[in-house]
Structure formats: structure tokens, C-alpha cells
N, C-alpha and C positions, 0 to 999 in steps of 0.2 A: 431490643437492647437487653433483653433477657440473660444472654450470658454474660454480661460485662458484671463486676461488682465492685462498690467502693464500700469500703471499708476500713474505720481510721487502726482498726487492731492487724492489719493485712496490710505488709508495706508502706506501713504507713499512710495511708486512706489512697494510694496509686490506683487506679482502675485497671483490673487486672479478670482474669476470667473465670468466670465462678467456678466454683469446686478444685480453684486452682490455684499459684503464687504468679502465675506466669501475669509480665504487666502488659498491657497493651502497649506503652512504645516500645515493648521488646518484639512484640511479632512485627511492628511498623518498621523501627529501625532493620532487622532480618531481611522484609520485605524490599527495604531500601536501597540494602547493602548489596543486591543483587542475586539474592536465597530466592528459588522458587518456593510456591504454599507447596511442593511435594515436598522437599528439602526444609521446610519448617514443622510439616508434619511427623518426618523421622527424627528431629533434631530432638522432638515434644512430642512423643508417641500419646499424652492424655489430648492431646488437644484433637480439633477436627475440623472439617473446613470450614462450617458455619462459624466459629472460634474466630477464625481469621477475617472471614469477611464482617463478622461482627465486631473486628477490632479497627479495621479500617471502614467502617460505617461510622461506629464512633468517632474516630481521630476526623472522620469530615466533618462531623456533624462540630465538634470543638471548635473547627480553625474556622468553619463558614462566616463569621461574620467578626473574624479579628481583622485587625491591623494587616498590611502587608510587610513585611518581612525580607529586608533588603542584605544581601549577601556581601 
């Protein structure tokens, strides 16, 4: 969890990727939306692919032991 950073002066303490603005549920929502990690790599030429696999590590590591979430 090395790239990830929170910080309340950086979007407002969002967890976002170091050295970065970029938040983590923007590369999750990307991911979601049906963007491959190549297509979010050109979209955020700083970012890299540990970036992304380190943002959806994170976002599992948050939701592992919430609530279920009924649509």
C-alpha cells in the first residue's frame, strides 16, 4: 500500500496515488466503466500499472468486511 496516499491537504484526505491527484475511485470507477488498465494508462500517462493494481487492492481491502449493498 505504498503508492496509495491520504492526505487531508490533497483532495481532501481522498486516497489518491502518491506523487499524484489522481483518487483511487477514479481508476476503480475507469475500471468499472469498461476502460481497460491500457486505456487508463494513456488516459494518466504518470500513473503505472502497480498504480492501478494498487488501487483496486486497496478498494478490496476497504469493502472486505462492510455491509452488503443492495441495488
Amino acid at each position: 500500500m505504498d503508492r496509495i496516499a491520504i492526505d487531508p491537504e490533497v483532495l481532501a484526505g481522498k486516497p489518491v496515488i502518491k506523487g499524484t491527484r489522481i483518487p483511487v475511485y477514479l481508476i476503480i470507477e475507469l475500471l468499472g466503466n469498461g476502460l481497460t488498465e491500457k486505456e487508463v494508462l494513456r488516459q494518466y500517462p504518470t500513473l503505472k500499472k502497480e498504480d492501478i493494481k494498487a488501487a483496486l487492492l486497496y478498494a478490496s481491502k476497504c469493502i472486505e468486511n462492510e455491509e452488503t449493498i443492495t441495488f
